[in-house]
Backbone atoms as SQL, in Angstrom:
CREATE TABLE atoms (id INTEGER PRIMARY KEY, chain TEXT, resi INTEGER, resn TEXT, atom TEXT, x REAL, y REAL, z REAL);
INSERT INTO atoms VALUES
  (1, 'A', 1, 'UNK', 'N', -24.223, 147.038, 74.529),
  (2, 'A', 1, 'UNK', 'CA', -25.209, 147.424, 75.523),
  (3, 'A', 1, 'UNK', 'C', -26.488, 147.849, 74.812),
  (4, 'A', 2, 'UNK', 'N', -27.469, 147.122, 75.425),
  (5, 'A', 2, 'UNK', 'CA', -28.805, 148.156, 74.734),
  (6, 'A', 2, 'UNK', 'C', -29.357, 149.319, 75.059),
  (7, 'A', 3, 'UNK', 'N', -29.848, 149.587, 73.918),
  (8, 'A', 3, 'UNK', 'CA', -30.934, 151.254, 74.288),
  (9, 'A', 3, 'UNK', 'C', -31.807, 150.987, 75.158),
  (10, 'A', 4, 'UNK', 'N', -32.695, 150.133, 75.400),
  (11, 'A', 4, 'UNK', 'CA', -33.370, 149.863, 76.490),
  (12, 'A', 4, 'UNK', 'C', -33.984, 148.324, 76.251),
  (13, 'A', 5, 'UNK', 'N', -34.429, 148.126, 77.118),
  (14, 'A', 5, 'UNK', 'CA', -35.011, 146.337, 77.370),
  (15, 'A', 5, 'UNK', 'C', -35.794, 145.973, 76.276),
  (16, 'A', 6, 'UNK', 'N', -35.948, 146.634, 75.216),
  (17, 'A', 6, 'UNK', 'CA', -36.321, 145.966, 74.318),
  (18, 'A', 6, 'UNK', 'C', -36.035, 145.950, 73.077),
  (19, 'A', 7, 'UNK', 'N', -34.380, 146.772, 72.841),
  (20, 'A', 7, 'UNK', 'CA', -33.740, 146.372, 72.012),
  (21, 'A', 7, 'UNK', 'C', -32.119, 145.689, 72.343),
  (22, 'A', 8, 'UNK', 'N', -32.088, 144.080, 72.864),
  (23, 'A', 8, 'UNK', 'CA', -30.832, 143.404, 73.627),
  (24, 'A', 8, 'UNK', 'C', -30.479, 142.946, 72.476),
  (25, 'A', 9, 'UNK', 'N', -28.977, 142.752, 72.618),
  (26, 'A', 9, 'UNK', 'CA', -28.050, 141.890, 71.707),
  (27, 'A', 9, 'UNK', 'C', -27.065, 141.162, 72.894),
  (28, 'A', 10, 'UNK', 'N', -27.400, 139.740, 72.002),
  (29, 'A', 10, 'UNK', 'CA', -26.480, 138.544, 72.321),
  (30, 'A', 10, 'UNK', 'C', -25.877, 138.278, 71.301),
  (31, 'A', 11, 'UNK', 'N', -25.042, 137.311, 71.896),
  (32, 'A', 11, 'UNK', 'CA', -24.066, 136.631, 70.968),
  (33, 'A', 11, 'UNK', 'C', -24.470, 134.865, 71.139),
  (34, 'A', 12, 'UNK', 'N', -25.065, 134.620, 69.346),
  (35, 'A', 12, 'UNK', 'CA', -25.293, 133.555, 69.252),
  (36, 'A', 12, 'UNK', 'C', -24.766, 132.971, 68.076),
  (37, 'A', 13, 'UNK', 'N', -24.434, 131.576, 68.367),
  (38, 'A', 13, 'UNK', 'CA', -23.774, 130.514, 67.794),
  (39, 'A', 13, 'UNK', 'C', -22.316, 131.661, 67.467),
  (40, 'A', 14, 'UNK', 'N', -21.891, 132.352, 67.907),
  (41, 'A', 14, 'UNK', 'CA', -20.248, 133.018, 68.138),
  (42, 'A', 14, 'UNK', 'C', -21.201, 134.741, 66.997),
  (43, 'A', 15, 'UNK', 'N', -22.276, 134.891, 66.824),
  (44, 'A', 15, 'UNK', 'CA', -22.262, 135.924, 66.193),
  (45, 'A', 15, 'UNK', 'C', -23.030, 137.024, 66.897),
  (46, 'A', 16, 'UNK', 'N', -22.913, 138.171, 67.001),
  (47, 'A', 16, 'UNK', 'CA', -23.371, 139.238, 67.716),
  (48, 'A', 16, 'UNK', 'C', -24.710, 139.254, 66.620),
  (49, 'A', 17, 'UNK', 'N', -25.914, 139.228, 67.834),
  (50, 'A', 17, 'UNK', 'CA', -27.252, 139.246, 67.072),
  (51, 'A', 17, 'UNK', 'C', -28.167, 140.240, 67.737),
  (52, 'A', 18, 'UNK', 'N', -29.197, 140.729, 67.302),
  (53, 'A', 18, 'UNK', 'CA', -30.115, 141.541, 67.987),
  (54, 'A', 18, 'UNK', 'C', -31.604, 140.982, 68.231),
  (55, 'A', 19, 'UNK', 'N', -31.480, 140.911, 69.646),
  (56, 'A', 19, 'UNK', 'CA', -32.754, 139.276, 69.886),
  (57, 'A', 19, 'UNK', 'C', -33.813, 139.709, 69.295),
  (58, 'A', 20, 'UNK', 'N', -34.927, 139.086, 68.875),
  (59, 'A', 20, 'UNK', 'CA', -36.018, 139.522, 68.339),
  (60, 'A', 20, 'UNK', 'C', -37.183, 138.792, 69.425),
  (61, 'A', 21, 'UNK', 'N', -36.441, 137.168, 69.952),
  (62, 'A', 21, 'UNK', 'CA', -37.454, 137.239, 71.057),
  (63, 'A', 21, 'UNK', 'C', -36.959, 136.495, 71.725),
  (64, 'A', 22, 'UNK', 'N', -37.152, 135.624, 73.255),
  (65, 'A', 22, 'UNK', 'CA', -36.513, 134.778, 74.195),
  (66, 'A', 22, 'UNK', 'C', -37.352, 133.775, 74.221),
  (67, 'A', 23, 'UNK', 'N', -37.305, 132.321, 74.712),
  (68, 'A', 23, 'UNK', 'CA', -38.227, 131.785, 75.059),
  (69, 'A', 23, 'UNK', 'C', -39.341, 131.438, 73.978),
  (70, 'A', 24, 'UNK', 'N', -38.862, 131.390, 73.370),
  (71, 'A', 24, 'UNK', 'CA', -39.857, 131.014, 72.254),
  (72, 'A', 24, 'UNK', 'C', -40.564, 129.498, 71.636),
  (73, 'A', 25, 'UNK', 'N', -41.502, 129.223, 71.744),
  (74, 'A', 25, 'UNK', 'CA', -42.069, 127.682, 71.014),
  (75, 'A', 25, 'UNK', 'C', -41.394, 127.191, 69.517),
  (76, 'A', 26, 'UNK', 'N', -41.063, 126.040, 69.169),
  (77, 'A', 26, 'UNK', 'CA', -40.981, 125.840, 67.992),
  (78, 'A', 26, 'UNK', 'C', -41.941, 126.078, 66.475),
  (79, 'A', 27, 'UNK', 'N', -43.014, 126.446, 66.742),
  (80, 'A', 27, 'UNK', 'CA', -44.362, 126.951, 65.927),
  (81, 'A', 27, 'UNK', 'C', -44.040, 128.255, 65.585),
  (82, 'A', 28, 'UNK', 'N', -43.359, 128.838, 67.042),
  (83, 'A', 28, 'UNK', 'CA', -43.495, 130.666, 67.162),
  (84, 'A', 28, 'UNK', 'C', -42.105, 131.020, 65.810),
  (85, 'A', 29, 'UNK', 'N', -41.068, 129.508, 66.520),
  (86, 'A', 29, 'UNK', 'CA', -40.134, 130.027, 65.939),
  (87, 'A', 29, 'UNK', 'C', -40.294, 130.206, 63.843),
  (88, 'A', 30, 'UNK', 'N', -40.895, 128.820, 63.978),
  (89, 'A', 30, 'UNK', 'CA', -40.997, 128.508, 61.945),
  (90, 'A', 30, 'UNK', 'C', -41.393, 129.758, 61.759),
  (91, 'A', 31, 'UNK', 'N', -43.270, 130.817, 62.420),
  (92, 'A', 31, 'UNK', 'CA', -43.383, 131.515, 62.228),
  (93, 'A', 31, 'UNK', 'C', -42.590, 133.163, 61.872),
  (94, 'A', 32, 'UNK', 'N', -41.574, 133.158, 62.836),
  (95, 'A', 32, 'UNK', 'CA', -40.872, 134.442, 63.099),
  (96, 'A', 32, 'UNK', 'C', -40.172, 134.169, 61.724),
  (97, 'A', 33, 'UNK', 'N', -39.274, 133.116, 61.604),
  (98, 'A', 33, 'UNK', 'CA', -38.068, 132.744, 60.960),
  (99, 'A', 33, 'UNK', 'C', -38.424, 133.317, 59.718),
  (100, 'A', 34, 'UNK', 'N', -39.856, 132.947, 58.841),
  (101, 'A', 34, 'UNK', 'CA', -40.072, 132.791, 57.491),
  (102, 'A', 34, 'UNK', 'C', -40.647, 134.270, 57.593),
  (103, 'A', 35, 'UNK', 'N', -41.285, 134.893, 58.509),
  (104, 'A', 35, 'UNK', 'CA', -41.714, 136.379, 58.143),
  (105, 'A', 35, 'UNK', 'C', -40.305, 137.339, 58.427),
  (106, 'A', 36, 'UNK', 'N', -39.360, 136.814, 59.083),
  (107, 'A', 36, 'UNK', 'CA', -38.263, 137.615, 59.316),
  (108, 'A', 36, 'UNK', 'C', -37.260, 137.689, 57.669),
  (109, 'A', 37, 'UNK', 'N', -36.859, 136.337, 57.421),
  (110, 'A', 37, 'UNK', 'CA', -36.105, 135.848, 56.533),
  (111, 'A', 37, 'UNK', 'C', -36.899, 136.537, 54.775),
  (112, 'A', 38, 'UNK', 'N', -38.304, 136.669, 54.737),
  (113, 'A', 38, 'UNK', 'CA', -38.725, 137.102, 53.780),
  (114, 'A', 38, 'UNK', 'C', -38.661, 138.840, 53.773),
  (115, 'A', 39, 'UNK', 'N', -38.683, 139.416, 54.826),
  (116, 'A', 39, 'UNK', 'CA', -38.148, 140.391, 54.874),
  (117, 'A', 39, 'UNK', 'C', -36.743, 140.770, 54.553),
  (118, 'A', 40, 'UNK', 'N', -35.982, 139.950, 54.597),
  (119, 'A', 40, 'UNK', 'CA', -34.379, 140.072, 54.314),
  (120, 'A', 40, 'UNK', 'C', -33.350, 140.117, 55.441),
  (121, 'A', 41, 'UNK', 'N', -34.326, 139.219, 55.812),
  (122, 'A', 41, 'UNK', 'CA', -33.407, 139.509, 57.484),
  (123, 'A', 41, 'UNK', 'C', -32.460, 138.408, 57.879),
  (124, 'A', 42, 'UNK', 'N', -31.122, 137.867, 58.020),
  (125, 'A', 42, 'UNK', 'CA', -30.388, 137.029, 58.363),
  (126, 'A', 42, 'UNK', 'C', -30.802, 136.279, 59.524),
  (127, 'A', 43, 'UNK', 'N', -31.520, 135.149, 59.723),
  (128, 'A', 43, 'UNK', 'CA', -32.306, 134.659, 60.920),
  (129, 'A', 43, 'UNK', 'C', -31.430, 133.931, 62.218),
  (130, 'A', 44, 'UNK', 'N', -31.163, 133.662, 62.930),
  (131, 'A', 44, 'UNK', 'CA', -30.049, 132.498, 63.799),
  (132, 'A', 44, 'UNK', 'C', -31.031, 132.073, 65.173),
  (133, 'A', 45, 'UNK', 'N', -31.216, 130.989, 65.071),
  (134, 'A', 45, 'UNK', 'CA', -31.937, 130.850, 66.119),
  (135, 'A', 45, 'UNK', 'C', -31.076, 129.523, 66.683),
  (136, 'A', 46, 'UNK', 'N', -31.328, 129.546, 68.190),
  (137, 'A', 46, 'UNK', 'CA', -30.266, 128.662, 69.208),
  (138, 'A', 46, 'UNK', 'C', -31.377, 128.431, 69.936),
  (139, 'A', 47, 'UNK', 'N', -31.004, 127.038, 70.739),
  (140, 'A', 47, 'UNK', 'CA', -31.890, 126.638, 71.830),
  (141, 'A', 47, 'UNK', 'C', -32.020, 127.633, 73.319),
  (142, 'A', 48, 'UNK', 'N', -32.998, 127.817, 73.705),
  (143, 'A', 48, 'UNK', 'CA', -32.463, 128.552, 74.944),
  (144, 'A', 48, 'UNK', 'C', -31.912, 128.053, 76.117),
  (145, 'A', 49, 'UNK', 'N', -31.005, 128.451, 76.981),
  (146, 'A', 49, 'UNK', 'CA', -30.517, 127.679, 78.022),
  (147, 'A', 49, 'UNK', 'C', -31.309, 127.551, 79.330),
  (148, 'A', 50, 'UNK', 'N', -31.089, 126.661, 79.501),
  (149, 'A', 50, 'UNK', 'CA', -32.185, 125.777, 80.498),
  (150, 'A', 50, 'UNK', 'C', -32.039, 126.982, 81.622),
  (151, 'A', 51, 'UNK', 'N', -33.023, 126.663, 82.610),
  (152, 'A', 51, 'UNK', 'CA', -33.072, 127.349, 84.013),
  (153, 'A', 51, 'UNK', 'C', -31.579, 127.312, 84.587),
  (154, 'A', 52, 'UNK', 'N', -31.344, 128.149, 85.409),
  (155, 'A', 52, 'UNK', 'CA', -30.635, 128.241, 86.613),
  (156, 'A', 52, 'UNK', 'C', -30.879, 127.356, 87.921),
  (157, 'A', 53, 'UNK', 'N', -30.140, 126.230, 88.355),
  (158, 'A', 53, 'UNK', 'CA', -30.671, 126.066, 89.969),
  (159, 'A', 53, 'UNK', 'C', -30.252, 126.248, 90.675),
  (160, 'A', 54, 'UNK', 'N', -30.614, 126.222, 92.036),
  (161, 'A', 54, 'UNK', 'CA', -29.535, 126.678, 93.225),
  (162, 'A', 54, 'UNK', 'C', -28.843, 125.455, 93.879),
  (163, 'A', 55, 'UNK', 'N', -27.950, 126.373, 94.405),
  (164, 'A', 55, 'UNK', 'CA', -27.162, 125.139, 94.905),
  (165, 'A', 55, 'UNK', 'C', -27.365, 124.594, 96.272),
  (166, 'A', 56, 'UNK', 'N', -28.086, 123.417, 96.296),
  (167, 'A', 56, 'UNK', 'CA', -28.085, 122.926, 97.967),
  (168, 'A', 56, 'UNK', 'C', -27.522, 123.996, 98.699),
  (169, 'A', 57, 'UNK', 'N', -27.775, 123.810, 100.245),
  (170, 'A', 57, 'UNK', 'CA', -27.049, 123.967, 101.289),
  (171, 'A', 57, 'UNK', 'C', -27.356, 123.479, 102.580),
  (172, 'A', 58, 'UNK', 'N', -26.187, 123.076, 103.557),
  (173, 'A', 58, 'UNK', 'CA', -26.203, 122.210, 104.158),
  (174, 'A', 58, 'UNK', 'C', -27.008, 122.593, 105.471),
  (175, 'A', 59, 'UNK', 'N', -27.919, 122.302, 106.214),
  (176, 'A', 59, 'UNK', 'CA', -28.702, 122.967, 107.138),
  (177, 'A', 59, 'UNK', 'C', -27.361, 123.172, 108.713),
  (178, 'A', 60, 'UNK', 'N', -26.471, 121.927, 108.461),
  (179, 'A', 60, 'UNK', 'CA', -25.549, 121.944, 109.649),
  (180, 'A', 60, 'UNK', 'C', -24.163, 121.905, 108.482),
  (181, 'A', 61, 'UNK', 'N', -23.154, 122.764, 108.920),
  (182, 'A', 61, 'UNK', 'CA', -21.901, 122.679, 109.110),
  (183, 'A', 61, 'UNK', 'C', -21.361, 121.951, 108.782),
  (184, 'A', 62, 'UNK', 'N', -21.999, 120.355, 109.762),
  (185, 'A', 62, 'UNK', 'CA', -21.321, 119.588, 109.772),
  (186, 'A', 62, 'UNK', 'C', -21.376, 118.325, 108.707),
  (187, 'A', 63, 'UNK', 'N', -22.942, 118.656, 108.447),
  (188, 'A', 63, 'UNK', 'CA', -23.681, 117.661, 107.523),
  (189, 'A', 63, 'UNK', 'C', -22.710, 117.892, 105.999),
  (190, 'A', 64, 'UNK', 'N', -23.176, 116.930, 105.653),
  (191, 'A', 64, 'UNK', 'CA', -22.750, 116.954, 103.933),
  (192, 'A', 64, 'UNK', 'C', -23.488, 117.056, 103.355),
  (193, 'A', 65, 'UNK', 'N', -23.268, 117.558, 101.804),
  (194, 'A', 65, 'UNK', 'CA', -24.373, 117.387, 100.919),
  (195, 'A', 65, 'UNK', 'C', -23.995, 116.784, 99.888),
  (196, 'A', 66, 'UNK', 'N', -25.436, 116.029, 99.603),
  (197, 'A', 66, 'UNK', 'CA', -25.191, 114.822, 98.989),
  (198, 'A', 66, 'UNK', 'C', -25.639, 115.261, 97.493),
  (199, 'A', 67, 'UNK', 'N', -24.689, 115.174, 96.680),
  (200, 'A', 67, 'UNK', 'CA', -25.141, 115.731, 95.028),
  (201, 'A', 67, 'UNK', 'C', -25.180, 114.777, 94.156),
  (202, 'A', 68, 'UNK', 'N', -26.576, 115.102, 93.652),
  (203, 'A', 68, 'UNK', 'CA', -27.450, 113.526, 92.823),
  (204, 'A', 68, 'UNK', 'C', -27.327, 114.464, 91.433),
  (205, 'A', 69, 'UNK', 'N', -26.832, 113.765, 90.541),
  (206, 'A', 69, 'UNK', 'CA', -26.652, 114.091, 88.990),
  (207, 'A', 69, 'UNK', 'C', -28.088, 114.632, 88.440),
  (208, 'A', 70, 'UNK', 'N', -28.305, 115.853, 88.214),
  (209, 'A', 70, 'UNK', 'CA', -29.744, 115.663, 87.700),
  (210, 'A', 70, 'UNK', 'C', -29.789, 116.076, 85.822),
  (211, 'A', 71, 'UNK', 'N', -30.082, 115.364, 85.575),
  (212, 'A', 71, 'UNK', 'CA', -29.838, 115.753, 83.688),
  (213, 'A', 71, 'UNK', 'C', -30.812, 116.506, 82.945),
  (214, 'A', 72, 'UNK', 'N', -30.718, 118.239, 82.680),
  (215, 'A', 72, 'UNK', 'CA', -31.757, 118.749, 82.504),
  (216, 'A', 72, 'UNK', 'C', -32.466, 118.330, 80.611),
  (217, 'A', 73, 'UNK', 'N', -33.459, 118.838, 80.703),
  (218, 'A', 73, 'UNK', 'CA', -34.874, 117.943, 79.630),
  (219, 'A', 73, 'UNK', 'C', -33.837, 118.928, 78.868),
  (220, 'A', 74, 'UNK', 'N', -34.410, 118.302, 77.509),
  (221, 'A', 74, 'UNK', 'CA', -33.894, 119.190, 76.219),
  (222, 'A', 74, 'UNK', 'C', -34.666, 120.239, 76.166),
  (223, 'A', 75, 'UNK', 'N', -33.542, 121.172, 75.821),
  (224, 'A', 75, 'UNK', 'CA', -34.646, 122.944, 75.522),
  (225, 'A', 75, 'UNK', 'C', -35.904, 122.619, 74.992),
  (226, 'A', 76, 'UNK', 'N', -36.788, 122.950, 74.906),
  (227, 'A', 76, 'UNK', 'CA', -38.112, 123.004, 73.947),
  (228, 'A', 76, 'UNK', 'C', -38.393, 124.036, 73.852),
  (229, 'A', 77, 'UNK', 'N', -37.873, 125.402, 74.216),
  (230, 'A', 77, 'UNK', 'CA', -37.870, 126.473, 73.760),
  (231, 'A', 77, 'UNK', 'C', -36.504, 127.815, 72.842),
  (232, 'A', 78, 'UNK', 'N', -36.779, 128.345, 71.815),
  (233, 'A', 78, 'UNK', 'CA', -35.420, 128.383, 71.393),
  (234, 'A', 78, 'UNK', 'C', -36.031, 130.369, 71.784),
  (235, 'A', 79, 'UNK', 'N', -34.309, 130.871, 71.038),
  (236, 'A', 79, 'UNK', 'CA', -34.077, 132.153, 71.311),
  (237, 'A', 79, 'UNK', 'C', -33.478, 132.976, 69.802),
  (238, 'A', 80, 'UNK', 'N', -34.329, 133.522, 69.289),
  (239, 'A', 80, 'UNK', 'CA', -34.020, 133.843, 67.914),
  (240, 'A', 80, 'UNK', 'C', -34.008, 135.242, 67.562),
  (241, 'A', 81, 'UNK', 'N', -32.860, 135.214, 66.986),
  (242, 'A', 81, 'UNK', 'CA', -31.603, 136.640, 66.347),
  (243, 'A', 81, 'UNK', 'C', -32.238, 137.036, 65.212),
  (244, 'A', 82, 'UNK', 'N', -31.679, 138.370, 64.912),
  (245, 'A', 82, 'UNK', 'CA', -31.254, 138.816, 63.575),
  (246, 'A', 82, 'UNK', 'C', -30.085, 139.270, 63.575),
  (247, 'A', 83, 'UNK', 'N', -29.424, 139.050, 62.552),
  (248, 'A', 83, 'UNK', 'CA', -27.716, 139.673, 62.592),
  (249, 'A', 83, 'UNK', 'C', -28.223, 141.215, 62.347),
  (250, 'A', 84, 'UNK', 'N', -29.009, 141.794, 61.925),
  (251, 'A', 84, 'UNK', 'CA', -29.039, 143.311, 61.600),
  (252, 'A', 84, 'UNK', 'C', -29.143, 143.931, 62.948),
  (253, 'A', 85, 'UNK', 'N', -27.872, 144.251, 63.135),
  (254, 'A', 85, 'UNK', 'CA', -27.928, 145.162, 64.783),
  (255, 'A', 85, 'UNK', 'C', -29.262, 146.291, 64.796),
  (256, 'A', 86, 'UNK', 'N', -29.357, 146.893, 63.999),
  (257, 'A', 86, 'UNK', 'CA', -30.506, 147.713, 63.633),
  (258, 'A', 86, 'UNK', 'C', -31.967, 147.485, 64.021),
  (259, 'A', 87, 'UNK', 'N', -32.159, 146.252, 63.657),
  (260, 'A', 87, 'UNK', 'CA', -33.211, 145.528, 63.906),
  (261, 'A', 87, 'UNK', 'C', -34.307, 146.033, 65.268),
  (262, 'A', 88, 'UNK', 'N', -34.877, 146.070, 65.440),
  (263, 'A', 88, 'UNK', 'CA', -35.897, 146.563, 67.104),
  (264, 'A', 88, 'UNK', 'C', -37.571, 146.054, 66.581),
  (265, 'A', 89, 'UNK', 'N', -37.267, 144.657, 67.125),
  (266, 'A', 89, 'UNK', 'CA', -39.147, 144.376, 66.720),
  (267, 'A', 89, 'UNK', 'C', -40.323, 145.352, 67.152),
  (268, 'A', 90, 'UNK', 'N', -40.018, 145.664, 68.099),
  (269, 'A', 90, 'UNK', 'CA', -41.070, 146.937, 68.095),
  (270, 'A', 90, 'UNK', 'C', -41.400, 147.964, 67.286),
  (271, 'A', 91, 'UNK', 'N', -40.369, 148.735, 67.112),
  (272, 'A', 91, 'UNK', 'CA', -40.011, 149.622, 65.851),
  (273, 'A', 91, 'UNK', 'C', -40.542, 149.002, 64.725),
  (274, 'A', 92, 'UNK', 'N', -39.749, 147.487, 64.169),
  (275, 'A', 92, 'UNK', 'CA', -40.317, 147.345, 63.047),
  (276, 'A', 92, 'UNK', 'C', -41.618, 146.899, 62.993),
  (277, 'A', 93, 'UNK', 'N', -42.598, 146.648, 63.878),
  (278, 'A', 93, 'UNK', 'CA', -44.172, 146.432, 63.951),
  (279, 'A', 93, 'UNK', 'C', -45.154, 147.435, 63.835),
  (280, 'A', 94, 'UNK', 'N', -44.233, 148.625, 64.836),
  (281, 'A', 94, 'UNK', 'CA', -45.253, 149.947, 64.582),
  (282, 'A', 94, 'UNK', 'C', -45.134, 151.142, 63.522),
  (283, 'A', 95, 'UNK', 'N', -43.513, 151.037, 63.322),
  (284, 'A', 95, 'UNK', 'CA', -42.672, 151.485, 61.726),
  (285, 'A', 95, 'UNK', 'C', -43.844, 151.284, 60.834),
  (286, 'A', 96, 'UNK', 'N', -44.289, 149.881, 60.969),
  (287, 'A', 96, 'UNK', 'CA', -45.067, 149.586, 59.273),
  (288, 'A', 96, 'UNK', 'C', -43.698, 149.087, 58.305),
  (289, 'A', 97, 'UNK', 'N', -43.001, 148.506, 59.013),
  (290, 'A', 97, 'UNK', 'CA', -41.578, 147.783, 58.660),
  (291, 'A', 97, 'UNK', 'C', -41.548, 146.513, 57.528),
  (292, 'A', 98, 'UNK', 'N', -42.651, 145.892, 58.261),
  (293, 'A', 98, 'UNK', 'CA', -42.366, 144.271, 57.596),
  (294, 'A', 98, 'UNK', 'C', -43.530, 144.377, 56.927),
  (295, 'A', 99, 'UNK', 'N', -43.181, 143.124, 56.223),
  (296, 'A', 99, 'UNK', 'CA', -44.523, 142.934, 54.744),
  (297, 'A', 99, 'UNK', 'C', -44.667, 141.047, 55.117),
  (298, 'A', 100, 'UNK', 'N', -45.726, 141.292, 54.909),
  (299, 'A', 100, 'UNK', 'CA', -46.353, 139.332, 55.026),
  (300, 'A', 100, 'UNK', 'C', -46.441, 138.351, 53.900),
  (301, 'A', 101, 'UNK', 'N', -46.469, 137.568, 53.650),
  (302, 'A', 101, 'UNK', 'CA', -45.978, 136.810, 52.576),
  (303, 'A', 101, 'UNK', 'C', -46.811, 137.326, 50.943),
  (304, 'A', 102, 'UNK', 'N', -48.026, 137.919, 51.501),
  (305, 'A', 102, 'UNK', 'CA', -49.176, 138.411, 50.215),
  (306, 'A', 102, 'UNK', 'C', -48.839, 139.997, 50.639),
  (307, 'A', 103, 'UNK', 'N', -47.694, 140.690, 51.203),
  (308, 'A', 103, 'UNK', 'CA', -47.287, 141.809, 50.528),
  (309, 'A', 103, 'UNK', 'C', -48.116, 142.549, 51.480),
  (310, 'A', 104, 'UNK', 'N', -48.846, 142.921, 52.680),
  (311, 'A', 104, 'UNK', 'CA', -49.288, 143.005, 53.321),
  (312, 'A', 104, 'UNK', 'C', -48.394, 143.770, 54.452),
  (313, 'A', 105, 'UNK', 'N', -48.883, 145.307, 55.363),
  (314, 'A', 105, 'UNK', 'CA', -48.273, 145.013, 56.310),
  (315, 'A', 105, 'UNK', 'C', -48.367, 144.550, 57.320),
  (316, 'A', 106, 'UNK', 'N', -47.403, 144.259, 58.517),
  (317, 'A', 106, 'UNK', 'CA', -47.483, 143.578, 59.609),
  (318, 'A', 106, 'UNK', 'C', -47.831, 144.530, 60.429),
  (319, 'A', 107, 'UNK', 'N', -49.143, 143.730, 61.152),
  (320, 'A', 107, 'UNK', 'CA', -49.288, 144.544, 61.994),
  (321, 'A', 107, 'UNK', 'C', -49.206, 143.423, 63.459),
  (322, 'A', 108, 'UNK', 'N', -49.734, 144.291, 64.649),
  (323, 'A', 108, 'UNK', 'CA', -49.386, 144.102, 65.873),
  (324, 'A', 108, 'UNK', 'C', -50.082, 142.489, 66.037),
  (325, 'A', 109, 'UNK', 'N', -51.314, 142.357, 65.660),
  (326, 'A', 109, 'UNK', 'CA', -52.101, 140.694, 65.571),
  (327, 'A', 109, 'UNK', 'C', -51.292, 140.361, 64.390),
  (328, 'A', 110, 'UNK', 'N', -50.777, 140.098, 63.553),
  (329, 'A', 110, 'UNK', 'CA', -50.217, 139.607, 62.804),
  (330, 'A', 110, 'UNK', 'C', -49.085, 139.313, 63.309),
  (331, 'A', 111, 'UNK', 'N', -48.238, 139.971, 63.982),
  (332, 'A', 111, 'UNK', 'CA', -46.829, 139.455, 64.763),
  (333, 'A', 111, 'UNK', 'C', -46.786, 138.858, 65.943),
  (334, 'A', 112, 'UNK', 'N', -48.281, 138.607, 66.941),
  (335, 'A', 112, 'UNK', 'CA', -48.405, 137.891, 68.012),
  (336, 'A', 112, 'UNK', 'C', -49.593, 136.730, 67.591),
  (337, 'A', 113, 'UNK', 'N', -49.681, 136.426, 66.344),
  (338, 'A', 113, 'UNK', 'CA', -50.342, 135.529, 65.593),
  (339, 'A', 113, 'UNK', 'C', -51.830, 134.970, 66.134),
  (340, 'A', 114, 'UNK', 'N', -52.276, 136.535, 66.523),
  (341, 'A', 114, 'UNK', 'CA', -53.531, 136.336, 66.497),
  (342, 'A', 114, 'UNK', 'C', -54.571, 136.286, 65.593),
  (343, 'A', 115, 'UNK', 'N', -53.972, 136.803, 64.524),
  (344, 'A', 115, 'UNK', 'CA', -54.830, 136.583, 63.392),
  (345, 'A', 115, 'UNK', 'C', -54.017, 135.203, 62.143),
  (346, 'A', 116, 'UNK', 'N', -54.300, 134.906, 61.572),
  (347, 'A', 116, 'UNK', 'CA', -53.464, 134.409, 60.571),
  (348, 'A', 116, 'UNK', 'C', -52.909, 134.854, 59.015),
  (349, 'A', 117, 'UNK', 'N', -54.386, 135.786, 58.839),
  (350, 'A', 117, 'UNK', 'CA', -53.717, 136.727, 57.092),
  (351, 'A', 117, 'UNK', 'C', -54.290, 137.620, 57.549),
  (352, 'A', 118, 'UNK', 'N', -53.659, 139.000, 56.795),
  (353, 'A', 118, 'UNK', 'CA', -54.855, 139.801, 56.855),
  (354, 'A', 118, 'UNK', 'C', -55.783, 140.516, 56.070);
């Protein structure tokens, strides 16, 4: 269970992880991965699972419903872990936690990649 909504743990690819973010782009992800992983952080990232849809329903009783196969698009967004239960991206952004590839710390534009060095 988490401490609050912004420190969740799932279980990905069968390992209990502590999300670092949901929904994420493939750009966001290379980014996170290599500033996470250079920190020392065990990285796991999984595709995220597609939407939820609802299920028809029949306006009459009597009617049927007619169910057309629909094949959802491939994720294009993934969902990426750290195994360190410890872990809380927030914490480690405002901590003064992480270091950037030139040894640098991370700060808040640096982890929503508004800047690029700093």
């Amino acid at each position: 269970m988490a401490i609050n909504q912004n420190h969740t743990f799932e279980e990905l690819d069968g390992v209990k992880c502590c999300i670092v973010e949901k929904n994420a782009s493939q750009e966001r992800v290379n980014f996170l991965k290599q500033l996470l992983e250079l920190n020392n952080y065990i990285v796991i990232v999984v595709p995220s699972p597609p939407p939820k849809t609802a299920t028809p329903v029949a306006a009459n009783p009597n009617d049927e419903i007619v169910q057309t196969e629909i094949i959802p698009p491939t994720p294009s967004t993934f969902t990426i872990g750290v195994t360190d239960l410890s872990f809380n991206p927030t914490n480690a952004v405002w901590g003064r936690l992480l270091k950037t590839p030139e040894g640098d710390v991370v700060t808040q534009s640096y982890w929503l990649q508004k800047i690029n060095h700093m």
